[in-house]
Residue frames relative to the residue before (quaternion, step in Angstrom):
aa qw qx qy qz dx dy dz
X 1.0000 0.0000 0.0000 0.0000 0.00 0.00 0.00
X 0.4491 -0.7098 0.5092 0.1876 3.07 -0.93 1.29
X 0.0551 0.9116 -0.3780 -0.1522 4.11 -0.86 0.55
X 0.3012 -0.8563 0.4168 0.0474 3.65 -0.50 1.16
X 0.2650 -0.6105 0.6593 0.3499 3.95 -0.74 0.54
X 0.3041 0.5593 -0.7547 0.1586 4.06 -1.24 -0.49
X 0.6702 -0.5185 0.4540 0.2755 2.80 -2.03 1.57
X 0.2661 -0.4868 0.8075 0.2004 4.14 -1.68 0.37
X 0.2458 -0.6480 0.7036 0.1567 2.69 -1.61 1.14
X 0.6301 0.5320 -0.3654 0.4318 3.85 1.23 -0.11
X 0.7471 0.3197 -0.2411 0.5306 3.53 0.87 -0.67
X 0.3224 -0.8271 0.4229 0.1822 3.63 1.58 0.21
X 0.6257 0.2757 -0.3693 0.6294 3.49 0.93 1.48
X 0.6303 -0.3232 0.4901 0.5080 3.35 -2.09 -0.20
X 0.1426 -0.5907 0.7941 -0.0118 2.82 -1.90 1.27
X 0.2546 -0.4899 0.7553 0.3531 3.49 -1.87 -0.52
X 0.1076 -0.6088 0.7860 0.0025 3.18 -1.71 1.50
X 0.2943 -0.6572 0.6930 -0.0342 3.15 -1.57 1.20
X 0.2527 -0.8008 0.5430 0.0105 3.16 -0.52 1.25
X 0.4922 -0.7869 0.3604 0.0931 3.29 -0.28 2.60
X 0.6501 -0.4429 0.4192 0.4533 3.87 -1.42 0.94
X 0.2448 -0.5911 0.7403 0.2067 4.04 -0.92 1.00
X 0.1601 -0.5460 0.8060 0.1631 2.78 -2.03 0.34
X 0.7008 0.3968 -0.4943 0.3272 3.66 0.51 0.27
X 0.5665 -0.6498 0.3691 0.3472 3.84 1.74 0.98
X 0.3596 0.6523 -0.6039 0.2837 3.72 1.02 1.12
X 0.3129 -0.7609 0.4922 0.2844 3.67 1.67 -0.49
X 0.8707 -0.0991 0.1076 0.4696 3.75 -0.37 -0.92
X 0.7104 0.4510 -0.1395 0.5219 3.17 1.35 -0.83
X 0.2860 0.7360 -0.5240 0.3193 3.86 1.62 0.98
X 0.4357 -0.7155 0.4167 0.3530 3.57 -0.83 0.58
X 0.5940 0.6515 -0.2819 0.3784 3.28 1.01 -0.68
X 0.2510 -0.9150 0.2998 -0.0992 3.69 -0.84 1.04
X 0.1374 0.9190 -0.3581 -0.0910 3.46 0.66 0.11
X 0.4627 -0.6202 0.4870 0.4050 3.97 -0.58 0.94
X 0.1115 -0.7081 0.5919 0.3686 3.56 -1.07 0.12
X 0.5273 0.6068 -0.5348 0.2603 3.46 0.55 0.62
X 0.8617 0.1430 -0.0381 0.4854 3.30 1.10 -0.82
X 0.3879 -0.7120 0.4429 0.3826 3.14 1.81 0.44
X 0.4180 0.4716 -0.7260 0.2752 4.21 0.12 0.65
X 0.4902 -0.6267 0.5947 0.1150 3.64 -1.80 0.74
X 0.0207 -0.8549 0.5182 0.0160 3.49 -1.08 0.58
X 0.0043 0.8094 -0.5515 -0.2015 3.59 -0.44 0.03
X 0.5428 -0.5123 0.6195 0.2431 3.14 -1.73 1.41
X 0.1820 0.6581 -0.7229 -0.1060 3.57 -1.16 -0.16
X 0.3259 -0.6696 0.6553 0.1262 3.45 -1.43 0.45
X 0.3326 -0.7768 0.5312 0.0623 3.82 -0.95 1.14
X 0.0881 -0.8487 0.5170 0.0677 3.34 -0.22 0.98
X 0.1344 -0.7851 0.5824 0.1625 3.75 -0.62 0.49
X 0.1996 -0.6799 0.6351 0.3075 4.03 -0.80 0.56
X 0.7525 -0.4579 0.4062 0.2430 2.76 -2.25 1.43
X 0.0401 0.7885 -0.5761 -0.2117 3.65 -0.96 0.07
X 0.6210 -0.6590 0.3502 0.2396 3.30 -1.16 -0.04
X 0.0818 0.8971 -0.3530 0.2529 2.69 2.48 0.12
X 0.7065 0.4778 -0.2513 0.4577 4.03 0.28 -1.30
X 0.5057 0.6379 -0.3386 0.4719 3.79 0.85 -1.42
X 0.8693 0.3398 -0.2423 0.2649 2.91 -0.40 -2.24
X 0.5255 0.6372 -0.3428 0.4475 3.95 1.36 -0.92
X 0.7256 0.4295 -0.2897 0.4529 3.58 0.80 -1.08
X 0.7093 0.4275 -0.1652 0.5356 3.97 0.67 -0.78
X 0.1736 0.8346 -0.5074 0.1257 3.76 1.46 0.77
X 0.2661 -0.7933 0.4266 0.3434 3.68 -0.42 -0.23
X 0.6956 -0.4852 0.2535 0.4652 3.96 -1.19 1.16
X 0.2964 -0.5737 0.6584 0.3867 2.99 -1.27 0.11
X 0.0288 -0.8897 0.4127 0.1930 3.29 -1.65 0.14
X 0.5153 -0.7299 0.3400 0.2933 3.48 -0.42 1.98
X 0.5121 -0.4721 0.5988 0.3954 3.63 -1.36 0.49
X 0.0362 -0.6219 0.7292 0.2831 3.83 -1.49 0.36
């Protein structure tokens, strides 16, 4: 078991969370958490954003073009 300090919001201080036997076989690296003071659970999640193309399209603007 993998073990972490991070603020309880139930015991309203630093705890150690121990991160409980997965069954979905993340081993140490399960998001889920559990305080071992007061046994409240947490999950870590991580936020992925997809890449856009957002830069590109700015760089590859097309000319303006002036009335003659």
């Amino acid at each position: 078991m993998s073990h972490r300090e991070l603020y309880c919001d139930v015991c309203e201080d630093l705890a150690a969370f121990e991160t409980p036997p997965c069954v979905d076989g993340h081993d140490t690296d399960c998001p889920e958490l559990i305080c071992t003071g007061c046994g409240a659970a947490v999950v870590i999640a991580t936020v992925a954003f997809p890449v856009t193309r957002l830069a590109e399209r700015r760089r590859h603007q097309p000319a303006h073009r002036h009335a003659a």
